[in-house]
Biopython code that builds the backbone (N, CA, C, O; Angstrom):
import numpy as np
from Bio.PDB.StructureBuilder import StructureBuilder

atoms = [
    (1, "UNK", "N", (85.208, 111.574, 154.669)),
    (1, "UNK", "CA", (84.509, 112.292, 155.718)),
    (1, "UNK", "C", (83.730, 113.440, 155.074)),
    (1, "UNK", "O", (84.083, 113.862, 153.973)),
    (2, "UNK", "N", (82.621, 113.989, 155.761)),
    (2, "UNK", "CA", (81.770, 114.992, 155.151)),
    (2, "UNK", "C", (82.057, 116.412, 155.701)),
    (2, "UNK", "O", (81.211, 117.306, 155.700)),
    (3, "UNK", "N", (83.253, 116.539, 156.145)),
    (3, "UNK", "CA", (83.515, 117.516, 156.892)),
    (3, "UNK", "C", (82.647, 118.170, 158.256)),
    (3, "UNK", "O", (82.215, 119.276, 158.582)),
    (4, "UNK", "N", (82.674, 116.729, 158.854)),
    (4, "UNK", "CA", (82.852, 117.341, 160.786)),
    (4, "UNK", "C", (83.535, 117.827, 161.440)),
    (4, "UNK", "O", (84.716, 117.550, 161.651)),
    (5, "UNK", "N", (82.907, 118.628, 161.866)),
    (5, "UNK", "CA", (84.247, 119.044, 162.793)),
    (5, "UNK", "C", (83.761, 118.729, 164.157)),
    (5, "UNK", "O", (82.597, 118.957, 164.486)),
    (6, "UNK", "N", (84.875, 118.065, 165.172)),
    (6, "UNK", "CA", (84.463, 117.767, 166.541)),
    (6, "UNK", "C", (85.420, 118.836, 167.019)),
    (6, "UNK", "O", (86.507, 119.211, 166.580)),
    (7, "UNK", "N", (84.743, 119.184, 167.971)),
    (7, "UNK", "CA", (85.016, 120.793, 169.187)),
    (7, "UNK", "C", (85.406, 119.924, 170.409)),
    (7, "UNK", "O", (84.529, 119.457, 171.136)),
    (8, "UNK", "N", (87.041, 119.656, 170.687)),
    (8, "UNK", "CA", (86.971, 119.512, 172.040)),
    (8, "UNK", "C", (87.035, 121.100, 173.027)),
    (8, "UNK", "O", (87.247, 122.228, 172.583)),
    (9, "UNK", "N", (86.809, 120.747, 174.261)),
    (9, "UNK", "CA", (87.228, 121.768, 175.263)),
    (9, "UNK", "C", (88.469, 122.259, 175.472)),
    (9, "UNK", "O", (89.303, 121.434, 175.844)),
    (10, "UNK", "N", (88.930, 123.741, 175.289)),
    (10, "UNK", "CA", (89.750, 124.436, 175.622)),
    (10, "UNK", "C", (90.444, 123.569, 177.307)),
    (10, "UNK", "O", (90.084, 122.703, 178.105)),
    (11, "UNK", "N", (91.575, 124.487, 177.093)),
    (11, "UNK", "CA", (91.975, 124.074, 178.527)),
    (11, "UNK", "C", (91.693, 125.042, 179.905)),
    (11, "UNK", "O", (92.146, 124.944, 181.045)),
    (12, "UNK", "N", (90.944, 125.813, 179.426)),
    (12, "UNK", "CA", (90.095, 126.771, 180.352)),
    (12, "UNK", "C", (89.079, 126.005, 180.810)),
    (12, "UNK", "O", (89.038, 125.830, 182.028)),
    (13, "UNK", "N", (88.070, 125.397, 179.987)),
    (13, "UNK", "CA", (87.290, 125.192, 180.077)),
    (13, "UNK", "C", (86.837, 123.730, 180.827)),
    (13, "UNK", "O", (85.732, 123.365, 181.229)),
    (14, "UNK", "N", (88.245, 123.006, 180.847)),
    (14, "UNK", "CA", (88.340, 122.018, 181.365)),
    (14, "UNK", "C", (88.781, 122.764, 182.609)),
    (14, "UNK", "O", (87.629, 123.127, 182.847)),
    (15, "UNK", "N", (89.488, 123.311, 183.623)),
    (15, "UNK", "CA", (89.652, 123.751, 184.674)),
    (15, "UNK", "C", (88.172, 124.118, 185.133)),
    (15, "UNK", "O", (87.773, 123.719, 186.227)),
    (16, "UNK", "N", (87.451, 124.790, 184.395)),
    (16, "UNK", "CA", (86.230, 125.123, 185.266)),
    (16, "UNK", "C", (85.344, 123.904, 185.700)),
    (16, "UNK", "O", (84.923, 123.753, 186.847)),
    (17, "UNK", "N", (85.080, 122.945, 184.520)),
    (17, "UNK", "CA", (84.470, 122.352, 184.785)),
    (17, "UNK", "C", (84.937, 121.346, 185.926)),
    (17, "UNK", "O", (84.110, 120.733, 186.602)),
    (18, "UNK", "N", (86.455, 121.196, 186.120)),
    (18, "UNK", "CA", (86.731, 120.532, 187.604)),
    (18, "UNK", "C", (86.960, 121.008, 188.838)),
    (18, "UNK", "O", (87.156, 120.291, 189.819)),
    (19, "UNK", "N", (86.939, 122.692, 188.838)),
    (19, "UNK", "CA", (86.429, 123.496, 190.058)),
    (19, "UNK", "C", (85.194, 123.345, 190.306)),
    (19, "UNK", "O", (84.880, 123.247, 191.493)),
    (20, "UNK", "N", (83.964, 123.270, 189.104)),
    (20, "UNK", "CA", (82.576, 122.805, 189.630)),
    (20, "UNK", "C", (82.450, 121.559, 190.436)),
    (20, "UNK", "O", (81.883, 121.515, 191.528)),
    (21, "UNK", "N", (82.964, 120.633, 189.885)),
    (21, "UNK", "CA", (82.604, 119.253, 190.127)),
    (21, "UNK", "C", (83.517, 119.611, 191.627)),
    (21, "UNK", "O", (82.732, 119.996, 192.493)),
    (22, "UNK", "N", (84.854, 119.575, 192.079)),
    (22, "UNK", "CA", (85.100, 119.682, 193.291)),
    (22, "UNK", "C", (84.312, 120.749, 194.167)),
    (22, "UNK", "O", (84.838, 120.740, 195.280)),
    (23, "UNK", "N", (83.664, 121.317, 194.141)),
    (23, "UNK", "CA", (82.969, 122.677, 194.507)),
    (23, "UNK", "C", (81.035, 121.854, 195.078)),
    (23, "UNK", "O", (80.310, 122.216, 196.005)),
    (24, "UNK", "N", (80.839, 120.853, 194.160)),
    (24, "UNK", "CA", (79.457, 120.296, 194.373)),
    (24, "UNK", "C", (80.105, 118.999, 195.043)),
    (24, "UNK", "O", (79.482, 118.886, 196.098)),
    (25, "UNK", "N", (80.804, 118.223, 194.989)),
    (25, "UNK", "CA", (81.033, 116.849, 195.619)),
    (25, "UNK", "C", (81.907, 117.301, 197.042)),
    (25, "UNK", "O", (81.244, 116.912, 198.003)),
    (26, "UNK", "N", (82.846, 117.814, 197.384)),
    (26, "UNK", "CA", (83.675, 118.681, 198.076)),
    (26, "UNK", "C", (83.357, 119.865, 198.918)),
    (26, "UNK", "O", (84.222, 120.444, 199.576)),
    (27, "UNK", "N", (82.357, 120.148, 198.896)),
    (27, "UNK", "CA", (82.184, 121.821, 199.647)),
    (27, "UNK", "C", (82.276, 121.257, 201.196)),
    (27, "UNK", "O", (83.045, 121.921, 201.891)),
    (28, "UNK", "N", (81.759, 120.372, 201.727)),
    (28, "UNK", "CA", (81.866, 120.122, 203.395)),
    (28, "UNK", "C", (83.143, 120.103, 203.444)),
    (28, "UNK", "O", (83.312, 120.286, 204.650)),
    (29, "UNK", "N", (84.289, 120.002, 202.942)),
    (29, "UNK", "CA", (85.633, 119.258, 203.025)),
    (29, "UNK", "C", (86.901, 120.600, 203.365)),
    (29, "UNK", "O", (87.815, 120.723, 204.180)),
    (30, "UNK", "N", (86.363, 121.413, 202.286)),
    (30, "UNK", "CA", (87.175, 122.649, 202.059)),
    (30, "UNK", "C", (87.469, 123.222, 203.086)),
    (30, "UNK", "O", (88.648, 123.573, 203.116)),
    (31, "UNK", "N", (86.721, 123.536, 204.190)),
    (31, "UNK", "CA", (87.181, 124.665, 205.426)),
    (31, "UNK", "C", (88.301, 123.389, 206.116)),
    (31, "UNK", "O", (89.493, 123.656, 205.966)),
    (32, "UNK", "N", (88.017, 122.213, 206.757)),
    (32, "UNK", "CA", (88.670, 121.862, 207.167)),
    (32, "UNK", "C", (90.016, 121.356, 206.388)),
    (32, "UNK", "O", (90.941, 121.199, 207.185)),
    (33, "UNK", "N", (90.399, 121.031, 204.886)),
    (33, "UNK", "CA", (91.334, 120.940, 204.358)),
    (33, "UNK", "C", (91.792, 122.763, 204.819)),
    (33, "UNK", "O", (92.455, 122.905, 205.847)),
    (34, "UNK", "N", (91.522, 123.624, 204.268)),
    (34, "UNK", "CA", (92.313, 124.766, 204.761)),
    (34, "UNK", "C", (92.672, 124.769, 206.056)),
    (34, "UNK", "O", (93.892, 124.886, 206.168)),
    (35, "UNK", "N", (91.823, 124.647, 207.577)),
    (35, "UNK", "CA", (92.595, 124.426, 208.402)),
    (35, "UNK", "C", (93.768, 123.670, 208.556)),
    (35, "UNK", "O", (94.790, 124.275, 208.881)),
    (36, "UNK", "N", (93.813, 122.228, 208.350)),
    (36, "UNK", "CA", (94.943, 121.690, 208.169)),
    (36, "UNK", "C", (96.095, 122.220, 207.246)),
    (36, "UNK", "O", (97.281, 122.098, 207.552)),
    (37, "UNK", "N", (95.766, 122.667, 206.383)),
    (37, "UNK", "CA", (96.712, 123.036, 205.484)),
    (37, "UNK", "C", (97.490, 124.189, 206.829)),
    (37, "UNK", "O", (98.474, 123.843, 207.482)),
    (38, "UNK", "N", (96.900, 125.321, 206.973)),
    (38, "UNK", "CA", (97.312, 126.378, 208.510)),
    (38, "UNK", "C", (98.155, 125.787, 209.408)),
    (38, "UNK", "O", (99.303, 126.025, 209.784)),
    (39, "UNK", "N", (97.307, 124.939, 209.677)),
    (39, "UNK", "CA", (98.388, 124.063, 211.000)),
    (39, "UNK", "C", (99.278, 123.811, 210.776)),
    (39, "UNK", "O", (100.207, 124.181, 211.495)),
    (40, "UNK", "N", (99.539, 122.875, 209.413)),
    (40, "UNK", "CA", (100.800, 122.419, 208.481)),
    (40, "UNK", "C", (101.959, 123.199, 208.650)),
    (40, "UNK", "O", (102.989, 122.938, 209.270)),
    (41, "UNK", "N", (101.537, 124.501, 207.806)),
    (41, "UNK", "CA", (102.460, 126.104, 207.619)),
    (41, "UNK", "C", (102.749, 126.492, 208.960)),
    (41, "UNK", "O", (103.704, 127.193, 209.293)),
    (42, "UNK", "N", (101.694, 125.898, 209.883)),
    (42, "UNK", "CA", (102.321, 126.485, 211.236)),
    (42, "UNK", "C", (103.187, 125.766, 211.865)),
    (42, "UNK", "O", (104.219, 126.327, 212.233)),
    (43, "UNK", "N", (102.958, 124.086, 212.202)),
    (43, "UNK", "CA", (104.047, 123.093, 212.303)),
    (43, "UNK", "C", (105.299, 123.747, 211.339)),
    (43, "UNK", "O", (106.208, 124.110, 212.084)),
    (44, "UNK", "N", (105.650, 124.035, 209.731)),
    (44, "UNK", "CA", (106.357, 124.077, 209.060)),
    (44, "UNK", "C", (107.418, 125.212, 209.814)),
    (44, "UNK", "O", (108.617, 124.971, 209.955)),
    (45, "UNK", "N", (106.744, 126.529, 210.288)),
    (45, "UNK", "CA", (107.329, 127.729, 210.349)),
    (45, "UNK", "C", (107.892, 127.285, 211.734)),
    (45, "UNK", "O", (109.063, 127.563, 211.994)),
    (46, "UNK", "N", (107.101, 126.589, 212.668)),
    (46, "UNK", "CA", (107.877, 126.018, 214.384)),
    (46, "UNK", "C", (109.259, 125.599, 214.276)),
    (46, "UNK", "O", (110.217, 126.050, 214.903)),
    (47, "UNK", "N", (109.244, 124.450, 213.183)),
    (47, "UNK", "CA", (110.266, 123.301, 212.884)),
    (47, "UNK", "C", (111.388, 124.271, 212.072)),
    (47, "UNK", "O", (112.546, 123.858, 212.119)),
    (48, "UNK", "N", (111.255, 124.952, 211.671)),
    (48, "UNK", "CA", (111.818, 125.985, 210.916)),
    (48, "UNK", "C", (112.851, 127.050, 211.970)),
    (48, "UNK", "O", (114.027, 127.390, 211.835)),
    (49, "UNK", "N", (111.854, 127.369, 213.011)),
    (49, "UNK", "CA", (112.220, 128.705, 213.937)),
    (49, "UNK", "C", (113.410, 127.704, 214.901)),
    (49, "UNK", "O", (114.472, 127.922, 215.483)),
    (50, "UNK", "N", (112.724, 126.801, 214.717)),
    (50, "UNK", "CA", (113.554, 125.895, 216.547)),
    (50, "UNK", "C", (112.729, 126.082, 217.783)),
    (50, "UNK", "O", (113.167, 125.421, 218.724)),
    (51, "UNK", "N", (111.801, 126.698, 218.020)),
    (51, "UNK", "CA", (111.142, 126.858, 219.494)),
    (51, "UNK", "C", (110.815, 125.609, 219.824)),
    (51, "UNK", "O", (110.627, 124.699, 219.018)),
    (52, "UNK", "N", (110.712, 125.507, 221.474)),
    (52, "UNK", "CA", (110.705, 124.515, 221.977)),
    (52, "UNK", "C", (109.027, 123.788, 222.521)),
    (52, "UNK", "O", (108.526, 122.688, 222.755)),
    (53, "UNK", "N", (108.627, 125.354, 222.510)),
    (53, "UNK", "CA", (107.324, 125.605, 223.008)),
    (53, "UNK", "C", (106.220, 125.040, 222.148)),
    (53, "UNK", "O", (105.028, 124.821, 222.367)),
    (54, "UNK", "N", (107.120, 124.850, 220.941)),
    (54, "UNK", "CA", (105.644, 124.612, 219.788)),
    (54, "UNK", "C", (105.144, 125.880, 219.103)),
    (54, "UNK", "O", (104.499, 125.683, 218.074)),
    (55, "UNK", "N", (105.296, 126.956, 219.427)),
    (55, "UNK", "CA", (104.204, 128.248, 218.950)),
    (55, "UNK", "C", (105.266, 129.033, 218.166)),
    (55, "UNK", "O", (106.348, 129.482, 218.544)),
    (56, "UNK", "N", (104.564, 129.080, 216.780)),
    (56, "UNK", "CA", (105.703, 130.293, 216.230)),
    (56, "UNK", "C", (105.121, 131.615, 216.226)),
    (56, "UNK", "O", (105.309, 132.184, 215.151)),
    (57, "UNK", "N", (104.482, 132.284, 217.066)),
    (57, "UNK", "CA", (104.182, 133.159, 217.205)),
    (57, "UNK", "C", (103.171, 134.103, 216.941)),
    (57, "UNK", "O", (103.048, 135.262, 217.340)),
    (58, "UNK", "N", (102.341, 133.291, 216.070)),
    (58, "UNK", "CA", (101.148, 133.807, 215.497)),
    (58, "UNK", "C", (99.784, 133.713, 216.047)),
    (58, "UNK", "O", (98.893, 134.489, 215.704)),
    (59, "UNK", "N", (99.561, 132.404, 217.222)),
    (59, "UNK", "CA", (98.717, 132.675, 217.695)),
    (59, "UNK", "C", (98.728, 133.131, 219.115)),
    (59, "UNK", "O", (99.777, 133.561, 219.596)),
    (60, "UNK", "N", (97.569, 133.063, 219.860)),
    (60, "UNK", "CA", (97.692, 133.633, 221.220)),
    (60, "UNK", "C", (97.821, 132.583, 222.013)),
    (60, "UNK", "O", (97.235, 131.682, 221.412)),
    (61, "UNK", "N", (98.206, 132.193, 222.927)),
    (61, "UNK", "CA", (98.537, 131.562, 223.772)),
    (61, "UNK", "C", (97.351, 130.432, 224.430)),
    (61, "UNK", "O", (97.421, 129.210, 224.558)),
    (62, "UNK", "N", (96.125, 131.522, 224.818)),
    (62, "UNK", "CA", (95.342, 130.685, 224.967)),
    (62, "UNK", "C", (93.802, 129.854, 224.204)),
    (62, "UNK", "O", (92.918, 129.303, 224.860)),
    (63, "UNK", "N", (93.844, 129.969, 222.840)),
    (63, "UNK", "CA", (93.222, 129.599, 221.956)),
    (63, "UNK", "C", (93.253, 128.514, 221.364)),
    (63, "UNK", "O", (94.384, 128.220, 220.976)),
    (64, "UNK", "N", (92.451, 127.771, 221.128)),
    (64, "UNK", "CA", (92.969, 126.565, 220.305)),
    (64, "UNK", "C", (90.887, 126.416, 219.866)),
    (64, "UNK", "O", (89.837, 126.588, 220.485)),
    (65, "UNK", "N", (91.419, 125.894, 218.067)),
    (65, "UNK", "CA", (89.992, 126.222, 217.546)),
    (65, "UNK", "C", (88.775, 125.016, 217.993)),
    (65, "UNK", "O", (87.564, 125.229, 217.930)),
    (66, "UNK", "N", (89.516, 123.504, 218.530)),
    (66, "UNK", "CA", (88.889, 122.794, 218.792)),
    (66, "UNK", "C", (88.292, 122.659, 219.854)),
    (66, "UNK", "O", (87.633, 121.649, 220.102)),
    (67, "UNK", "N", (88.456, 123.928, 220.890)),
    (67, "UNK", "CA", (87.596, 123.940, 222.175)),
    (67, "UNK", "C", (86.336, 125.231, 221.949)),
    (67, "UNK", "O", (85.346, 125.646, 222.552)),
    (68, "UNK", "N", (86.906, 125.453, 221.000)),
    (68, "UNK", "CA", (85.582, 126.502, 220.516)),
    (68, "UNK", "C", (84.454, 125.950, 219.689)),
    (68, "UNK", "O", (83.516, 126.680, 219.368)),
    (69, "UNK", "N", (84.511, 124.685, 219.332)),
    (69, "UNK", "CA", (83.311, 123.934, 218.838)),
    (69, "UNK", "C", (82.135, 123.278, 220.244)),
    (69, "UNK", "O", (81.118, 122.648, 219.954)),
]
sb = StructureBuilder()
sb.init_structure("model")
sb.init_model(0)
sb.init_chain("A")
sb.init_seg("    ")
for serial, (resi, resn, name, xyz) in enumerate(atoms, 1):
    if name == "N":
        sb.init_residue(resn, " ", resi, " ")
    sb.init_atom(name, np.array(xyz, "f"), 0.0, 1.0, " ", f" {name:<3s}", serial, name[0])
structure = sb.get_structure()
């Protein structure tokens, strides 16, 4: 060999470059994955408390985000 040296990517550098790529293919996706994810934690914390009602307490009573579209 003539002394090459091949440079792979750090492991930094590989994280960024797959926050880009999810960030350009993915951006419509993100708000509603976070909602669900919310709901999830909120189902999680219900099932958790025992209420019967469904609501663990965090939201208001009469809100719900899908009548606001």
């Amino acid at each position: 060999m003539s002394g090459v040296a091949i440079v792979l990517p750090g492991h930094w550098e590989v994280v960024i470059v797959v926050i880009v790529i999810l960030l350009l293919f993915f951006a419509r996706r993100i708000p509603r994955l976070a909602r669900d994810l919310g709901r999830s934690f909120l189902e999680f914390k219900v099932g958790l408390s025992g209420r019967k009602d469904g609501r663990a307490g965090g939201r208001p009573e009469g809100r719900d985000d899908e009548d606001a579209r």
